[in-house]
N, C-alpha and C positions, 0 to 999 in steps of 0.2 A: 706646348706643354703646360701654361699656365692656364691655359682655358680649359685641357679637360681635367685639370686640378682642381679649378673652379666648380666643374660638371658633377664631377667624384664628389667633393664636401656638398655640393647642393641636393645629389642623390640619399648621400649619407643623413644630411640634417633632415629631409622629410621623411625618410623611413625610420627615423628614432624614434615616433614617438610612436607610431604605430608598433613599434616591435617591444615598448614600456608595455602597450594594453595587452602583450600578449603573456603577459608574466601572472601563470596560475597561481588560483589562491590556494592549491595544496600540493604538496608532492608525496609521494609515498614512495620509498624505495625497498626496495629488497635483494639481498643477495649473500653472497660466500664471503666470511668473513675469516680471516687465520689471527691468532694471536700468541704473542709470545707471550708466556708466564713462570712465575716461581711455581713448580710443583710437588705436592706433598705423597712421597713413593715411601711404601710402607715393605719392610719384605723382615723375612725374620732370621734374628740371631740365634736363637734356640727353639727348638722344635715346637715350643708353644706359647716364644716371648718375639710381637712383634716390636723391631726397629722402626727410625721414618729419618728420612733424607729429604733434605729440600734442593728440586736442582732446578734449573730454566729447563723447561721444553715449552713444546708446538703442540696449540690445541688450536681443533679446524670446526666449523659452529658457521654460524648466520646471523646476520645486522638485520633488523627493520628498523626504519625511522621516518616521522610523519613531521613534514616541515607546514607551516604554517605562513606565507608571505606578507608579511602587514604591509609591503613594499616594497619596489623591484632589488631595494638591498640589505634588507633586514628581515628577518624572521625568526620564528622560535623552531626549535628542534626537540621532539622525544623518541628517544632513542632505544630501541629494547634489541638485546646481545647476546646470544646463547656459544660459550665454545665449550669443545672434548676432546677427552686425552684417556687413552687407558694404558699405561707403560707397565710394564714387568720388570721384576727382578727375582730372577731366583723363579719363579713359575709363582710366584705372589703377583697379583692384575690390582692396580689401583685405579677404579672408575674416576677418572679427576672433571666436574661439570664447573665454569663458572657463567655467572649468569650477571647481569648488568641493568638497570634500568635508568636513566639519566635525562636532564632537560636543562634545553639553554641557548643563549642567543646562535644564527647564526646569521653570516654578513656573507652575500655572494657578490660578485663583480659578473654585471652583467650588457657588458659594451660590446663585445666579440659577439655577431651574431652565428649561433649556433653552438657556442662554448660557454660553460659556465663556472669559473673558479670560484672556490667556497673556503670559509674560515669559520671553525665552531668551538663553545667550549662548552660543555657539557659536566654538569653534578649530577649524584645520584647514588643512588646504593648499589653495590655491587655484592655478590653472596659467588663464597667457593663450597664445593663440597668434595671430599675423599673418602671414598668408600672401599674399602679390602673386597672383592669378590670371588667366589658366592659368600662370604662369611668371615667376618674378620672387623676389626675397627672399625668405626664411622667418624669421622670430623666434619661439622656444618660451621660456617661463619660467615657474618654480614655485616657490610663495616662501607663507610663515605668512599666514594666512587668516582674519579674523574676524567675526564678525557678531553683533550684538545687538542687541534690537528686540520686540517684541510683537506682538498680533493678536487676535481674536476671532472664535471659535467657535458657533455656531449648531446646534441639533441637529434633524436631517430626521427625524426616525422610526425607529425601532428599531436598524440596525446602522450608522445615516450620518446624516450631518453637512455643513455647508458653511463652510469660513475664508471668511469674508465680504474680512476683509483681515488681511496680514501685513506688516506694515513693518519693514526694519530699515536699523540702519548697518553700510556694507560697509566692510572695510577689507586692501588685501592689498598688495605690492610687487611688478609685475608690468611687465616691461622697460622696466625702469628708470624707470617712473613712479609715485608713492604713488596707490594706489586708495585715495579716504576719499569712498567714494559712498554711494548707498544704492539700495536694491532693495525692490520693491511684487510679492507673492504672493496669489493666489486660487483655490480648488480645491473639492476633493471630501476627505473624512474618512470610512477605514472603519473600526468597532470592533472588535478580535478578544477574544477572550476572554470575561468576565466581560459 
């Protein structure tokens, strides 16, 4: 038992460093992103005076984000976030879009060959919008943007990968209501580089 305990750590320690040089110098992810948010549903009190309610719903949108590896545990993250929602009330449709653009370190854990656990925390601006459709109110606003949260990494075969999941906390000031929601990512990882 102790010799091929011995064999195991001596397999392990020559293939570490080889499996360091295999850490690309970029990642590019993409994929399906859900987010909870405060949202702004407008519907009317009188035939020609609109209301607005603020309530949490689910808007469903897309993550891309281009990681940078300055080293097999450190990197920078820019992150750009599109989600939508069009809720009703009353036969009033309020197009709700927020959009995210954010940048900041991130630290992955990279000993598990094959797996890769990640830690980010991301600034940036964030912009919601709610529009009455076809006609009706418009509200725009853009206001500091943040998000922190983790995820884990999977690797496909040679230059991809799959984020199995990306959780974080979302936090933004968007008409006039505090966003402290969070938002659930899953995608595709390609490598470039190295």
């Amino acid at each position: 038992m102790t010799r091929t305990l011995r064999i195991l750590l001596l397999v392990l320690s020559i293939a570490a460093p080889g499996y360091a040089q295999t850490i690309p110098d970029w990642e590019v992810f993409g994929g399906y992103s859900w987010q909870r948010s405060n949202l702004r549903e407008y519907f009317k009190s009188t035939p020609i005076i609109y209301s607005v309610r603020n309530k949490a719903g689910n808007l469903n949108g897309f993550d891309v984000a281009f990681t940078e590896n300055i080293n097999p545990w450190f990197g920078g993250t820019l992150d750009i976030s599109a989600h939508f929602a069009t809720p009703e009330i009353a036969t009033v449709r309020t197009r709700e879009r927020m959009y995210s653009v954010m940048y900041g370190p991130r630290f992955s854990y990279r000993k598990w060959p094959g797996w890769t656990p990640f830690g980010h925390v991301l600034a940036g601006v964030a912009n919601m919008d709610a529009k009455v459709t076809p006609t009706g109110p418009h509200l725009s606003d853009t206001s500091f943007g943040l998000a922190a949260g983790g995820g884990l990494d999977v690797k496909a075969g040679g230059k991809t990968a799959f984020r199995l999941v990306q959780a974080e906390y979302f936090h933004a000031n968007s008409l006039g209501a505090s966003q402290n929601n969070f938002r659930l990512s899953a995608g595709i990882i390609l490598y470039l580089g190295k």
